[in-house]
C-alpha positions in Angstrom: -35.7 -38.8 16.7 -33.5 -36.2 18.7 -30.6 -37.6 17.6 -31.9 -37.9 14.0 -32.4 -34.2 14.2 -29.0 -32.8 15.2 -27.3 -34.2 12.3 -30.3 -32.9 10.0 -29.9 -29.3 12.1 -25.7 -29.6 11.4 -26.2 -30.2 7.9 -28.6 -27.4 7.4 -25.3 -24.8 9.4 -23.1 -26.1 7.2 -25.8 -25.5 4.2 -26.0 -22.0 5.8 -21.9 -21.4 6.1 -21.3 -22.6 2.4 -23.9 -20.4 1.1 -21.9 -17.1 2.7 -19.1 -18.9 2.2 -19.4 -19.0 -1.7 -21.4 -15.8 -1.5 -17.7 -13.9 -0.8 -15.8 -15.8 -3.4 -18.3 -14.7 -5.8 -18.1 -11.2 -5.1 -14.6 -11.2 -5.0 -13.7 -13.8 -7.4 -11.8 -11.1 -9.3 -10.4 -8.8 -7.2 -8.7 -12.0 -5.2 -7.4 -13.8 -8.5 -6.0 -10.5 -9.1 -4.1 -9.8 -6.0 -2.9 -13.3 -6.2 -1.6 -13.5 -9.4 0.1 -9.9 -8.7 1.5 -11.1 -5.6 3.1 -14.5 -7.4 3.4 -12.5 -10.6 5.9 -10.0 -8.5 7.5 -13.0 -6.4 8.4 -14.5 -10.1 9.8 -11.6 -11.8 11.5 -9.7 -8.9 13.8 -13.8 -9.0 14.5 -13.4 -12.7 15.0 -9.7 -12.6 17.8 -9.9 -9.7 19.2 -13.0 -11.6 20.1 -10.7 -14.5 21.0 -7.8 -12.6 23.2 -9.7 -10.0 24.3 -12.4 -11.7 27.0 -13.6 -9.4 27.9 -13.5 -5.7 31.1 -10.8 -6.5 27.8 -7.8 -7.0 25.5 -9.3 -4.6 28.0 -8.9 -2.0 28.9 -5.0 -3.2 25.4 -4.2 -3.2 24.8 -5.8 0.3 28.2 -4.2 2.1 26.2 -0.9 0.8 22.9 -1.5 2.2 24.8 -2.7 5.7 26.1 0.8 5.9 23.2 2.3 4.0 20.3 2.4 7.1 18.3 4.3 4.1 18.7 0.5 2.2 17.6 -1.6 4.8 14.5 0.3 5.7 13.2 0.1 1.9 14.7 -3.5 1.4 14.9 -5.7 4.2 16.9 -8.2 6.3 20.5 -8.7 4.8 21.2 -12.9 5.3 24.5 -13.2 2.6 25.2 -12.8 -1.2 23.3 -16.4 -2.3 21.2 -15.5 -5.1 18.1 -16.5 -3.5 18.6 -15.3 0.0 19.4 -12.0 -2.0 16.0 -12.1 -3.5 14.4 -12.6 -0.3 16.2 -9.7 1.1 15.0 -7.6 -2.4 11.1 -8.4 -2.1 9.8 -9.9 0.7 8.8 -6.7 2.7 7.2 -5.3 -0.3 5.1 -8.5 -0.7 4.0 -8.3 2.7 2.8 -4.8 2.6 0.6 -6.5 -0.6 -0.6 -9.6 1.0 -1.0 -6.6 4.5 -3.6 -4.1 2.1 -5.2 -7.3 0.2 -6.4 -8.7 3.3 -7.9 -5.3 5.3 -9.6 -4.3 2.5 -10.9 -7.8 2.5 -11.9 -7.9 6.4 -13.5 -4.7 6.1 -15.0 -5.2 2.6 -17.2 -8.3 4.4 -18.0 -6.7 7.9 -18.1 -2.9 8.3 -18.8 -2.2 4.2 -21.8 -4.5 5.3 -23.0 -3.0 8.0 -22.7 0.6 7.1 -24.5 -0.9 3.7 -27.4 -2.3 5.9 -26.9 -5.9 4.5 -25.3 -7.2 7.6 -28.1 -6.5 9.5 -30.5 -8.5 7.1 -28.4 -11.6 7.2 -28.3 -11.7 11.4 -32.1 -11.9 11.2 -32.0 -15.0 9.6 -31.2 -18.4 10.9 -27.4 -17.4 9.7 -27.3 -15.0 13.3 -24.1 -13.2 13.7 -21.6 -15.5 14.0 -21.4 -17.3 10.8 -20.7 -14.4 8.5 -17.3 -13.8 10.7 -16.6 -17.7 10.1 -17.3 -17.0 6.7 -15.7 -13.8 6.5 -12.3 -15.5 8.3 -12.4 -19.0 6.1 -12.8 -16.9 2.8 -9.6 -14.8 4.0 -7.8 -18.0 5.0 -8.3 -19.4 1.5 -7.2 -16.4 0.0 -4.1 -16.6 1.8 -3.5 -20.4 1.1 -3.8 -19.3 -2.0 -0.9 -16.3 -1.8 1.3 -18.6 -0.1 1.3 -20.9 -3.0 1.5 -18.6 -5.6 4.7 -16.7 -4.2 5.9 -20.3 -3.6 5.5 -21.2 -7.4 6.8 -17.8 -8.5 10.1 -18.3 -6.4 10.7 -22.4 -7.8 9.5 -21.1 -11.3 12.4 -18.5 -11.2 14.8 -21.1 -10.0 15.4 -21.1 -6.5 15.4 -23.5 -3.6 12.2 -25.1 -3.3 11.9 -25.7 0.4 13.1 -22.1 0.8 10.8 -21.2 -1.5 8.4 -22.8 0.4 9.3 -20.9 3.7 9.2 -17.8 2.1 5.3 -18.7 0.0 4.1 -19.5 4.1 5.6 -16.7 5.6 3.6 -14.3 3.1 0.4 -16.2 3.7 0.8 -15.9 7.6 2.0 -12.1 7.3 -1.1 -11.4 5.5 -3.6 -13.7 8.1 -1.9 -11.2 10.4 -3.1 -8.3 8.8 -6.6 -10.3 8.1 -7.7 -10.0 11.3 -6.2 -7.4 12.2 -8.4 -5.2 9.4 -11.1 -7.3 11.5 -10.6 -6.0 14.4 -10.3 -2.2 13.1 -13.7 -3.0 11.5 -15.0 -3.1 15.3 -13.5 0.1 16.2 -14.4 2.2 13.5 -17.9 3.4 12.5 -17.2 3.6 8.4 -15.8 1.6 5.7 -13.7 4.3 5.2 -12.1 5.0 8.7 -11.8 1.0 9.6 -10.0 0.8 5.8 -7.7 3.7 6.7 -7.1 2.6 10.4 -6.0 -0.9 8.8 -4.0 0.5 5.9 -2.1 2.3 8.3 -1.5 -0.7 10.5 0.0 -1.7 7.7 2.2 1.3 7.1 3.0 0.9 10.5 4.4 -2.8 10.7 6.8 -1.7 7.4 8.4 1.2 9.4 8.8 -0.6 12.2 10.3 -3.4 10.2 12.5 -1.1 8.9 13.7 0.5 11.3 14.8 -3.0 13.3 16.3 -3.7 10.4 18.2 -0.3 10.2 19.7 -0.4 13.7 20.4 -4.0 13.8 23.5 -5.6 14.8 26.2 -6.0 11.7 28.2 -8.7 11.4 31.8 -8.2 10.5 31.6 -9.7 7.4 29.0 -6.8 6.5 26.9 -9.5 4.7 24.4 -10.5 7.6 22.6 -8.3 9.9 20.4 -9.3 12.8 17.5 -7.3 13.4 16.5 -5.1 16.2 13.5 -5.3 18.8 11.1 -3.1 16.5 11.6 -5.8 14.0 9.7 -8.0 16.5 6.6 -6.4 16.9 5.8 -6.2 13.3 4.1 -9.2 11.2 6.5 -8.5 8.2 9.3 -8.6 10.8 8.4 -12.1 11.8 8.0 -13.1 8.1 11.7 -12.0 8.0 12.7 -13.9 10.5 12.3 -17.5 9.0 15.5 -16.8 7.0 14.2 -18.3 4.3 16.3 -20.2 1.9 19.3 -19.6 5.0 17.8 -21.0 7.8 14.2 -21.9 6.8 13.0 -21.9 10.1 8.9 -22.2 10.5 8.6 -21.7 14.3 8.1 -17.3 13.5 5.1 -18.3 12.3 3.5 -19.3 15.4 3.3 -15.5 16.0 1.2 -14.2 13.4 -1.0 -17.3 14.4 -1.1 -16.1 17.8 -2.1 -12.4 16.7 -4.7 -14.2 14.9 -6.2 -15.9 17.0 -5.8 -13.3 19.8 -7.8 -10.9 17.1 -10.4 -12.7 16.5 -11.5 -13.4 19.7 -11.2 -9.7 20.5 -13.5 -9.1 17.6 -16.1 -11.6 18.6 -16.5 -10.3 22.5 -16.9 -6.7 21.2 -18.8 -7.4 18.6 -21.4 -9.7 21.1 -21.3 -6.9 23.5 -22.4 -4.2 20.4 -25.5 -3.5 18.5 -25.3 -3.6 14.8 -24.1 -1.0 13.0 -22.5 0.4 16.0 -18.7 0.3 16.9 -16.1 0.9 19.9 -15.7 4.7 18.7 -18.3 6.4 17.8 -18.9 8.3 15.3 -19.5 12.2 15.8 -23.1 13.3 15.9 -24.1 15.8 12.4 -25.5 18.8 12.9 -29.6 19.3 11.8 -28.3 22.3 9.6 -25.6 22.1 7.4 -22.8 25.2 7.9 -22.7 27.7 5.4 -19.9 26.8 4.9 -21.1 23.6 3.2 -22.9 25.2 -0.1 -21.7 23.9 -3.2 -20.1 20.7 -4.6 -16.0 21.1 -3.7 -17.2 22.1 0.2 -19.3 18.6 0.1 -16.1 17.0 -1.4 -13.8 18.0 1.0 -15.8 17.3 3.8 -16.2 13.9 2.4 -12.7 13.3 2.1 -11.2 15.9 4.6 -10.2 12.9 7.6 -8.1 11.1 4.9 -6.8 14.3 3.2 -5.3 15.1 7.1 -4.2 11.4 7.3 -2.2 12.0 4.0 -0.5 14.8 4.9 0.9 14.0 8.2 2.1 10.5 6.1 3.8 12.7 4.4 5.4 15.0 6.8 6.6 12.0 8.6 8.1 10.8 5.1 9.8 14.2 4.8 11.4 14.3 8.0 13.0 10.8 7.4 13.9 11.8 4.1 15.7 14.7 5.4 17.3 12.4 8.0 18.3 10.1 5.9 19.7 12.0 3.3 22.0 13.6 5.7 23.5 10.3 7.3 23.8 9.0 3.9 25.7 11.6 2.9 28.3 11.2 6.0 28.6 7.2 4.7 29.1 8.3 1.0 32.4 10.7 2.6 33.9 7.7 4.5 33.2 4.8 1.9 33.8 6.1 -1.6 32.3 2.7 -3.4 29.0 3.4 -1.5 28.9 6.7 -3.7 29.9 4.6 -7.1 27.4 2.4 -6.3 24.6 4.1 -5.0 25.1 6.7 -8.3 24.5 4.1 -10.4 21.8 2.4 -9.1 20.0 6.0 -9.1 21.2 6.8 -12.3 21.9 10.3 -12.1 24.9 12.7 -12.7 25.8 16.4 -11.4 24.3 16.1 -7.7 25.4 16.0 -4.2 24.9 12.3 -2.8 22.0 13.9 -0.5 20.4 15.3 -3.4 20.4 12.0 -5.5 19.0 10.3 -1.7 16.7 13.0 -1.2 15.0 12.5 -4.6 15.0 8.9 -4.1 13.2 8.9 -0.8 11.2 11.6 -1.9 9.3 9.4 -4.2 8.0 7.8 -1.3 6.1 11.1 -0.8 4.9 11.1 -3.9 3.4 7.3 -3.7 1.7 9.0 -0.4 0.5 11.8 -2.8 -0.6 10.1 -6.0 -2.7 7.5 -3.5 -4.4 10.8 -2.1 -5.8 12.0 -5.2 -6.7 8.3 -6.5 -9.0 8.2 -3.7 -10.7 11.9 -4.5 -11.7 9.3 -7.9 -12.3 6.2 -5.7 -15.5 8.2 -3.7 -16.9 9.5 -7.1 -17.4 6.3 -7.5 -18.5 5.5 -3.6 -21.1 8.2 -3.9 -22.1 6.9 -7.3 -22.7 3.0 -5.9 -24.3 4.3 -2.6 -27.0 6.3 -4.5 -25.7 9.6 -3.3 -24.5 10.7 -6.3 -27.9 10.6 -7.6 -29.3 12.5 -4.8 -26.8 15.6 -5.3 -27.2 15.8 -8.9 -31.2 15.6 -8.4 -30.7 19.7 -7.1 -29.5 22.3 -9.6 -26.2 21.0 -9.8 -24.5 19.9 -13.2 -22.6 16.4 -13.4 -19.6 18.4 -15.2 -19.3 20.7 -12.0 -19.8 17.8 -9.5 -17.0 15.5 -11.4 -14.7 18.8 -11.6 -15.0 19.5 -8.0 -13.7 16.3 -6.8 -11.0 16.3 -9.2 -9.7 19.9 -8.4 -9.5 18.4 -4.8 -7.8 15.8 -5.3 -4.8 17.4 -7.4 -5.2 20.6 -4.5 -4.8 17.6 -2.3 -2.1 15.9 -4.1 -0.2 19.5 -3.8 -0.9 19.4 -0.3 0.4 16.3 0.8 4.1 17.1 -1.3 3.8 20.7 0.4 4.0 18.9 3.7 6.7 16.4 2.6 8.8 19.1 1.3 8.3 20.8 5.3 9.4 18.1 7.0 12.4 17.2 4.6 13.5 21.0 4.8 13.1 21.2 8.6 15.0 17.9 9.2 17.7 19.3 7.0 18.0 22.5 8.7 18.7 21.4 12.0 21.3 19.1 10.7 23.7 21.7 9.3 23.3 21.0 5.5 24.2 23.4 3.3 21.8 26.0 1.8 21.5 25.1 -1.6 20.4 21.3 -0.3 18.1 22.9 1.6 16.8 24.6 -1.0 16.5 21.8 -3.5 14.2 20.4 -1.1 11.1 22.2 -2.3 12.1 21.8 -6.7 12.6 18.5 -5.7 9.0 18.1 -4.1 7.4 19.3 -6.9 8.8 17.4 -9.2 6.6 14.6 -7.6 3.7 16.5 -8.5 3.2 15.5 -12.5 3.4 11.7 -11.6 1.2 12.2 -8.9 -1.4 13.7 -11.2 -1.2 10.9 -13.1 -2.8 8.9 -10.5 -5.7 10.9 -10.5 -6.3 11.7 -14.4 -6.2 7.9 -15.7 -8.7 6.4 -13.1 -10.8 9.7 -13.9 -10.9 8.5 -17.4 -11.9 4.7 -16.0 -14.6 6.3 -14.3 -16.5 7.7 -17.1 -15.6 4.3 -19.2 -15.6 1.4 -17.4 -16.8 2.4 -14.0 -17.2 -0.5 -12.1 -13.4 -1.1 -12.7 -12.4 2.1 -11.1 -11.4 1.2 -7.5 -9.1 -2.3 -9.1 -7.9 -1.1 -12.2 -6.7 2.6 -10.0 -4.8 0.7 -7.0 -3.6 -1.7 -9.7 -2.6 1.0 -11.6 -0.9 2.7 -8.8 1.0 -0.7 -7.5 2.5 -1.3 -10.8 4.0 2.0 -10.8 5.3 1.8 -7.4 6.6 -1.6 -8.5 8.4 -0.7 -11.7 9.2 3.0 -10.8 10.4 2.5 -7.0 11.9 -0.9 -7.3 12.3 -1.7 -10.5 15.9 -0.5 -10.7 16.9 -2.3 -7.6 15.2 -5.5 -8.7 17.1 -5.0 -12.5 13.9 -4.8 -14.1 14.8 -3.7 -18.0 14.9 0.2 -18.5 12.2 -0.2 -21.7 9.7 -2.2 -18.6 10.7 0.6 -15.6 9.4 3.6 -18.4 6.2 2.6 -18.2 5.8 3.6 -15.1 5.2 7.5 -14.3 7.9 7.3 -11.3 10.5 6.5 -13.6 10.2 10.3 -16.0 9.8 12.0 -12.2 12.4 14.9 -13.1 15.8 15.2 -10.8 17.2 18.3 -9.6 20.9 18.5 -10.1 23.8 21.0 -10.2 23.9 21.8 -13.5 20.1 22.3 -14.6 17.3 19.7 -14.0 15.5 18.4 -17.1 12.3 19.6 -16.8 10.2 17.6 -20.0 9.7 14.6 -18.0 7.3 16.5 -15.8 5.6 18.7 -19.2 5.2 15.0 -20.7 3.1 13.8 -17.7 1.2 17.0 -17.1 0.5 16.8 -20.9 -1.3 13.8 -20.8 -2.9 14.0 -17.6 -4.6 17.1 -19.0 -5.5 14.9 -21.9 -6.8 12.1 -19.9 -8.8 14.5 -17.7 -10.2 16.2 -20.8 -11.2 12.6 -22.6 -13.2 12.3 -18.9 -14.9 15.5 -19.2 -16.1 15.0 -22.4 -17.2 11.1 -21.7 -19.2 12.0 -18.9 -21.5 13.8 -21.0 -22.9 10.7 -22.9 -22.7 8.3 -19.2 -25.5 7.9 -16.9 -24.8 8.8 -13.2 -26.2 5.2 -11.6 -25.5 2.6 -8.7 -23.9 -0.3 -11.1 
């Protein structure tokens, strides 16, 4: 009989585990077939668009001999491993696909542990026969799929664009394993923070993090004489993408680098189980503050509630992009020196920029600068993204049920978010300016610095007036169809000329019209373009919301 009954009680766990199991892929049956056929989308093109663009080893090896003595390059790019076309390709995409694989799998962690806490459903399931420990099993197999799934997606993209198939291979696992890195590593910031929103951000910039550090390994690695391979420093080592990097796909395809995002893994989720058997639910490592009884006076009327709301991430944004503006300024400086002692790196890096009638650290400075206004466009997407997390939570309802008008509530949030988008450029333009200064440049560089930060500003706009519009439309589609928004932009916009991406593809992103300051007179109707039709777009919401209800679906 005993024995009889373990196998029935095993069967009825495994019952139990399937049912949570399936209950994530449902939910997120979308949201994962559209990261993964982004990711292996991206991996596909980015092969075919460097094929066209660098056709033959003669330009690979130009464009590699500048990003050797570029530092600028190889932070934005990656690890330089010879002109072959597809250890090229690796060295074009790779980082940029783990940063994808990174933000697809914390928003996942946290999506299925502190989302469900802080939503109260967590704490339902653990008082059923399911316990505690079987949503994090479900939570971690549903994340492992998912990045099974990645792996083999960016593994079909590279062979369908032609390259080496066992490379191709290498490169598919190393993106899976960067982003099981990153998996539970969002898991493990879910246990630390007492909100969706702070474990998201804590994870996102973990994220942020490993890319710098990536970049910068690969910035002050060691050169070979050739100029065509570079070997990365420490800093390079303690990031998941750096380890991705290191399998030299397609050069050395070597698998033993991915032992240590396994490692993390493993060490990461067994951090997350001790804490999270040694915590009550709902509560986490660092507390939350403690509200007031009384709200400040301070606190009357719909843009104080905003900001408060969204006043942690507007201070997070900002310092991103002060740190962006002092490496911009860096940057642009040291770039400048190599551009005076190697006169192809100017050729080169003109063309691939695409302007005329600049200094070489004006043309870098706008370049990098758009890095400040990807940190700025994602700050006012997210004013948009907690419309719509006050709307699902029921919150929304609650505000509007006092004598407050929907049109002044939905105005509120999205006059903070373009005062925030302003904000975070005002900061980039600070730190690019002060890093300048100290390094001798010239006045009028200097003083580009600042036309050349708001030029950001129309694009980043954008961002905020087209998932306005999906709100009133289509609002459960705001939060995928405004960071997918937002991705393809970066995609085509930032990368698309180094990738060779066709000019008529590139326009369509907002990045691409982003005005440059010159010499001789910058051309200005870019920007009046994009503030045109963000006015238009934020006008179409205005009037929408009028014949919407305010509701939790």
């Amino acid at each position: 009989m005993g024995g009889a009954a373990r196998p029935r009680g095993r069967a009825l766990e495994m019952s139990r585990f399937l049912d949570l199991y399936w209950q994530r892929l449902r939910r997120d049956r979308w949201q994962l077939l559209s990261w993964v056929a982004s990711i292996g989308a991206l991996a596909f093109f980015a092969t075919t668009a460097v094929a066209s663009a660098y056709g033959d080893d003669a330009s690979r090896t130009e464009i590699l001999h500048v990003a050797t003595a570029t530092p600028a390059i190889l932070i934005l790019r990656g690890l330089v491993r010879g002109p072959a076309l597809d250890a090229f390709t690796f060295f074009q995409i790779f980082a940029f696909l783990g940063v994808l694989a990174g933000l697809m799998n914390t928003f996942l962690a946290v999506r299925h542990t502190r989302a469900e806490e802080e939503a109260g459903r967590a704490e339902l399931v653990a008082s059923t026969a399911a316990g505690r420990w079987m949503p994090l099993a479900a939570t971690v197999t549903h994340g492992l799929v998912g990045n099974v799934l990645v792996a083999a997606a960016v593994t079909f993209g590279f062979i369908a664009g032609g390259l080496d198939a066992a490379g191709s291979l290498v490169a598919g696992l190393a993106v899976g394993a960067t982003g099981l890195a990153f998996l539970t590593m969002g898991l493990l910031a879910s246990e630390f923070m007492s909100t969706s929103r702070g474990a998201n951000g804590a994870a996102a910039g973990v994220v942020v993090a490993a890319y710098l550090l990536r970049g910068f390994g690969d910035a002050t690695g060691e050169v070979s004489q050739d100029g065509l391979t570079v070997t990365a420093a420490w800093p390079s080592w303690v990031s998941p993408i750096g380890w991705g990097q290191q399998t030299f796909a397609y050069t050395g395809n070597r698998l033993w680098p991915l032992l240590l995002p396994l490692g993390l893994g493993i060490i990461c989720v067994s951090l997350t189980a001790v804490i999270m058997s040694n915590r009550d639910v709902g509560a986490s490592v660092l507390a939350g503050r403690r509200g007031r009884t009384d709200a400040r006076p301070s606190l009357r009327g719909p843009f104080a509630l905003a900001l408060r709301l969204q006043q942690g991430a507007i201070v997070s944004w900002c310092i991103g992009g002060f740190i962006a503006g002092l490496l911009t300024g860096a940057l642009g400086a040291a770039i400048q020196q190599v551009s005076i002692a190697n006169s192809s790196v100017t050729a080169i890096l003109r063309a691939m920029i695409e302007a005329q009638g600049t200094s070489m650290t004006q043309l870098v400075i706008a370049v990098l600068f758009e890095i400040g206004g990807i940190l700025a466009a994602a700050c006012g997407l997210q004013a948009v993204l907690r419309l719509r997390q006050e709307e699902v939570a029921g919150t929304a309802e609650l505000v509007l049920s006092q004598p407050l008008g929907r049109i002044r509530w939905f105005g509120s949030f999205l006059g903070l978010g373009a005062a925030s988008v302003v904000l975070v450029m005002v900061f980039a333009a600070f730190g690019a300016w002060y890093s300048l200064l100290i390094s001798g440049e010239s006045a009028v560089e200097v003083g580009n610095v600042w036309e050349t930060a708001g030029a950001q500003i129309p694009a980043a706009l954008l961002y905020l007036a087209a998932p306005a519009a999906v709100f009133v439309t289509v609002p459960r589609a705001t939060v995928p169809i405004g960071w997918a928004l937002l991705a393809l932009g970066v995609v085509l916009g930032i990368y698309g000329g180094m990738l060779g991406f066709d000019k008529s593809l590139r326009d369509l992103s907002p990045f691409t019209h982003t005005p440059v300051v010159t010499n001789t007179g910058t051309d200005w109707s870019g920007g009046f373009w994009m503030l045109g039709i963000g006015a238009a777009l934020v006008t179409f919401a205005f009037l929408a919301l009028r014949r919407r209800e305010v509701g939790t679906v």
